[in-house]
FIMARTI-308781 format. One record per residue (C-alpha): residue in one letter; z, x, y. Coordinates in steps of 0.02 Angstrom, whole numbers, padded with zeros to 5 digits, always signed. Each point is the difference from the previous one (the first is absolute). Layout:
BEGIN
AZXY/...
//
This chain:
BEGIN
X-00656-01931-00062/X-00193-00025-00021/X-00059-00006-00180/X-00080+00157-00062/X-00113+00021-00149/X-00002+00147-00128/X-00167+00065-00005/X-00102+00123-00117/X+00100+00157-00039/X+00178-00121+00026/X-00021+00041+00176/X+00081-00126+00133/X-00014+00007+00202/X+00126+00003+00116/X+00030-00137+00123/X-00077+00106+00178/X+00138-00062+00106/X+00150+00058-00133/X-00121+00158-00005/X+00023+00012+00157/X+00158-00052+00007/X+00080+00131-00099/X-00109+00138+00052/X-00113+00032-00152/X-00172+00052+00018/X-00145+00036-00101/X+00022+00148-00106/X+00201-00014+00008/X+00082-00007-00147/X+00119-00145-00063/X+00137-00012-00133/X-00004-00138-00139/X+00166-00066-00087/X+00047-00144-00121/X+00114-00125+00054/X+00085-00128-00064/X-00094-00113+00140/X-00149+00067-00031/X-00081+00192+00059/X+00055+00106+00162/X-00123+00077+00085/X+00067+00159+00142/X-00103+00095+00082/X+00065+00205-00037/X-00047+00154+00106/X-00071+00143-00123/X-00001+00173+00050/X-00110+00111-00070/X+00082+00145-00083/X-00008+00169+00006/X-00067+00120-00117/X+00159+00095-00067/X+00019+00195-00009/X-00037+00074-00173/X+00122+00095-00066/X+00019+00110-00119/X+00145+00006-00150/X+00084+00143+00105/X+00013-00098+00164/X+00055-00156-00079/X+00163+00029-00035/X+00018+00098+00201/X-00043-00155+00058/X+00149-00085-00096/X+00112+00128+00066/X-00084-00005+00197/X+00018-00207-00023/X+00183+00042-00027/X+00055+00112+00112/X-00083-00099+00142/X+00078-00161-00044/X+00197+00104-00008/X-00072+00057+00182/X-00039-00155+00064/X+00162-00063-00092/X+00105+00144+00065/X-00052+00152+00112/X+00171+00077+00009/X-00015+00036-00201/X-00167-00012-00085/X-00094+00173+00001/X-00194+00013+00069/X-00161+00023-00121/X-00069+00183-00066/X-00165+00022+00056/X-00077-00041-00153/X+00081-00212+00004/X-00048+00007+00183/X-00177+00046-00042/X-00018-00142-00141/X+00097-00106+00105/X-00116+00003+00125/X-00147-00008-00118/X+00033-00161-00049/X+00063-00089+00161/X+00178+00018-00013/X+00002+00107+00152/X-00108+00027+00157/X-00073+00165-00019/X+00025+00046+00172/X+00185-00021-00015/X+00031+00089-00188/X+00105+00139+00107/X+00138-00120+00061/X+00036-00068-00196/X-00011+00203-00074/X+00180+00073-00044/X-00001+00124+00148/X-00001-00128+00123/X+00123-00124-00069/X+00104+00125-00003/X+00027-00012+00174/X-00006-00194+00008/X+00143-00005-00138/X+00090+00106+00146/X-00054-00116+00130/X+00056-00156-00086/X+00172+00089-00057/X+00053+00047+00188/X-00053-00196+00048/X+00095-00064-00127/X+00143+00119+00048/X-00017-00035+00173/X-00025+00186+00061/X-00152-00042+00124/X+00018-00047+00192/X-00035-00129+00070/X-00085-00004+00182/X-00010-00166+00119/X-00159+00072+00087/X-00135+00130-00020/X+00066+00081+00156/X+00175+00050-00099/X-00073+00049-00154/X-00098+00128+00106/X+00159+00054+00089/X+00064+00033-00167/X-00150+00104-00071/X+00026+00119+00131/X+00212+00033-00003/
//
């Protein structure tokens, strides 16, 4: 490695062809750690973060509940029960949910996926080896 020397402000150049190299460029940022052998320097990618939704002290704890319910869903359709309108609402206020899709996590419609998932489970659905047959069988 070439020698490098620390220059006004403690600031030290990297070698251009271990720049290169490793894929840092000018404005990237880089992570700095003491080691026993001396200090490791990796590059890091930084994303910039988004502003997050204010809420206020009623919506906090609907949030709590909306974070719950949809982790039981995701955990367990055939049990956990949907959102009220009010934990969708929040829930989608601060990113939890896409805001286009707030109907498919509300009460009313996992409802009917809790039905859905039960008759899978139970094995009370067909199934068809080609389009053709499940047509056949949509119109007995």
């Amino acid at each position: 490695m070439p020698l490098r020397k620390v220059r006004k402000f403690y600031q030290v150049s990297l070698p251009a062809q271990l720049s290169k190299k490793l894929g840092i460029a000018e404005g990237d940022y880089v992570e700095m750690q003491e080691t026993t052998e001396g200090i490791l320097v990796k590059p890091v990618t930084v994303t910039e973060r988004l502003p997050a939704a204010r809420l206020t002290p009623t919506e906090q704890p609907l949030l709590f509940k909306a974070r719950d319910k949809i982790t039981h869903i995701k955990k367990d359709l055939a049990s956990a029960k949907g959102l009220t309108e009010e934990e969708a609402r929040v829930a989608a206020k601060a990113g939890l949910i896409d805001p286009e899709q707030v109907w498919w996590w509300l009460e009313s419609w996992q409802k009917g996926e809790r039905e859905a998932e039960k008759s899978i489970r139970a094995r009370k659905v067909k199934e068809f080896g080609t389009v053709d047959d499940l047509i056949r069988d949509l119109r007995s």
